[in-house]
C-alpha positions in Angstrom: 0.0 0.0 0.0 1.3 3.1 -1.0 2.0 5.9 1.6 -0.9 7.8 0.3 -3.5 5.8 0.7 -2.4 5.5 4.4 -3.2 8.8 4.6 -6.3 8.9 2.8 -7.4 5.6 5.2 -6.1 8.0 8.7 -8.3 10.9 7.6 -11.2 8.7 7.1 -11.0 7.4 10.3 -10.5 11.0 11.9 -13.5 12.3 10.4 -15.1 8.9 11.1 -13.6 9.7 15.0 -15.3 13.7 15.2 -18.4 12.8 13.5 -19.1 10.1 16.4 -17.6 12.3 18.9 -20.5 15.2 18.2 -23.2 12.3 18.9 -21.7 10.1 21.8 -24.5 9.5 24.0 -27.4 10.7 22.2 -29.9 7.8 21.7 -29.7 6.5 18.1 -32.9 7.2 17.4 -32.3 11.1 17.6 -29.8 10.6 14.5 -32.0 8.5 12.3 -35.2 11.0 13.0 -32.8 13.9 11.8 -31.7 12.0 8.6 -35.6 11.0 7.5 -35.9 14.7 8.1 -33.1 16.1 6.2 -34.6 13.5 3.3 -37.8 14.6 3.5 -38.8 10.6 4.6 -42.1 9.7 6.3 -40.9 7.0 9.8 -43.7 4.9 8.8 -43.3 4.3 5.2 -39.5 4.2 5.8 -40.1 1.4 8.8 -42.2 -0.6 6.1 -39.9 -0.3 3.8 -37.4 -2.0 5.8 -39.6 -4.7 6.4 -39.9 -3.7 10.4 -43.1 -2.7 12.8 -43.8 1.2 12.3 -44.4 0.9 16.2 -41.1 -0.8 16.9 -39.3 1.7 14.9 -41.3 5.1 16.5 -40.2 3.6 19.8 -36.5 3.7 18.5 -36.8 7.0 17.6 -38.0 8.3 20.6 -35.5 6.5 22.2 -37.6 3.9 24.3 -36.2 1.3 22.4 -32.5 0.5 21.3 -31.1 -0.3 17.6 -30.4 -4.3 16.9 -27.3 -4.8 14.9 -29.8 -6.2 12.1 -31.8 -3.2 12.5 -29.2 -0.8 12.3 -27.2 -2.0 9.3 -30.9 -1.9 7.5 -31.6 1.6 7.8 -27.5 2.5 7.3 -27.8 0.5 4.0 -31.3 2.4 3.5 -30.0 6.0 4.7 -26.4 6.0 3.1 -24.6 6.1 6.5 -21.4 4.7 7.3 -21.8 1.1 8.3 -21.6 0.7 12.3 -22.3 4.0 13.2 -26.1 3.5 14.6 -24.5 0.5 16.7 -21.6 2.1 17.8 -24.1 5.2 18.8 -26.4 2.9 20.8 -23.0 1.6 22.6 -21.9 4.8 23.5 -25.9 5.4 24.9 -25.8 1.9 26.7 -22.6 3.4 28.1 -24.1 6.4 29.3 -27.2 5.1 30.5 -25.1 2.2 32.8 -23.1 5.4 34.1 -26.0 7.5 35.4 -26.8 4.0 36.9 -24.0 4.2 38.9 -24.2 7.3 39.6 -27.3 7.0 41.2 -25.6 4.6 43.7 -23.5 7.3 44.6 -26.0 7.8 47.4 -28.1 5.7 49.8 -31.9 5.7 48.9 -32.7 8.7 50.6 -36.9 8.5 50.5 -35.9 5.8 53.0 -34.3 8.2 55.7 -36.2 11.1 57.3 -35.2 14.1 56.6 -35.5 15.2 60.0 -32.1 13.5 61.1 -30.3 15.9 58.9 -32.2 18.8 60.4 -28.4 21.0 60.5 -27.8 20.1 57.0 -29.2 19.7 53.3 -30.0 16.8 52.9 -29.2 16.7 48.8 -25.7 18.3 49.4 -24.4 15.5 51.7 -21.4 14.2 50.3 -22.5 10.4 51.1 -18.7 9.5 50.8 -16.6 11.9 52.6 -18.8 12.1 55.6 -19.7 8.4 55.9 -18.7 8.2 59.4 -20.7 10.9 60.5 -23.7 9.4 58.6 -23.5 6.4 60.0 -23.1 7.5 63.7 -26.2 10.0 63.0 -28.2 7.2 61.3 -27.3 4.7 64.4 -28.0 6.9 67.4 -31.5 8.1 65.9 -32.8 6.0 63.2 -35.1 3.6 63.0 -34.6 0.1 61.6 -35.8 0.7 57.9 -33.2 3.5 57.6 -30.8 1.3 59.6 -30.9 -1.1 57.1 -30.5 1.6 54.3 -27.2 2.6 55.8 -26.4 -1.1 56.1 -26.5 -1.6 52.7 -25.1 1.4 51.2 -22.5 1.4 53.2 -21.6 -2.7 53.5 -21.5 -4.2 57.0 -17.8 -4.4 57.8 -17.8 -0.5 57.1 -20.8 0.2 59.7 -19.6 -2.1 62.0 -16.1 -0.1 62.2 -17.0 2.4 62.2 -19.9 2.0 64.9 -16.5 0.6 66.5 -14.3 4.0 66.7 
């Protein structure tokens, strides 16, 4: 392979790379809705004419549903696009999604304790991890067994117990 084609295939993949980039973690379904609008395409029609449910493929593009593989290389085949791009999109969701996830468990359920132990404090701006100890010791001395439990298993056991301990 000559040089220049080298360079022709590491400029494709650059543009390949920022055209991904601008879309990484929007839902599929938002990309394929702009490109039947930029064609001037009807979803239903389009759907049927990839041999798929008009319902399934509305719920893709709202984004209550995610793109198959099969699915996706249909409508890039239909659309033009650059084969892989709606699956590597829906990764990049799936990615985000599963990170707000674990974000989420950043925090103990807190509709399980009363808001009234943190009467000195907000409860939303507790920083669950830097003042576990105190958390715990609060939670302990004046909470009931349901929020007990939530502390329990936020926290882990061995972690309560030493610091119940100190």
């Amino acid at each position: 392979m000559s040089s220049f084609k080298y360079i022709n295939i590491f400029a494709y993949i650059c543009i390949v790379k920022i055209e991904i980039e601008k879309y990484k973690g929007i839902h599929p379904g938002a990309v394929i809705e702009r490109e039947l609008k930029k064609r001037n395409l009807a979803q239903r029609p389009f759907a049927l004419s990839l041999l798929e449910y008009p319902q399934t493929f509305n719920a893709i593009i709202k984004g209550k549903r995610g793109v198959s593989t099969a699915l996706a290389l249909k409508i890039e085949n239909a659309l033009d696009l650059e084969e892989g791009t709606l699956s590597i999109l829906q990764v990049y969701y799936d990615i985000k999604k599963e990170k707000q996830k674990s974000l989420k468990a950043d925090k103990p359920n807190i509709s399980i304790l009363r808001k009234s132990l943190f009467w000195d404090t907000n409860i939303d701006s507790i920083n669950w991890q830097d003042q576990s100890s105190a958390v715990i010791k609060r939670i302990f001395e004046r909470g009931n067994f349901s929020e007990k439990k939530e502390i329990i298993n936020f926290y882990g056991i061995q972690k309560v117990k030493t610091t119940l301990i100190k």
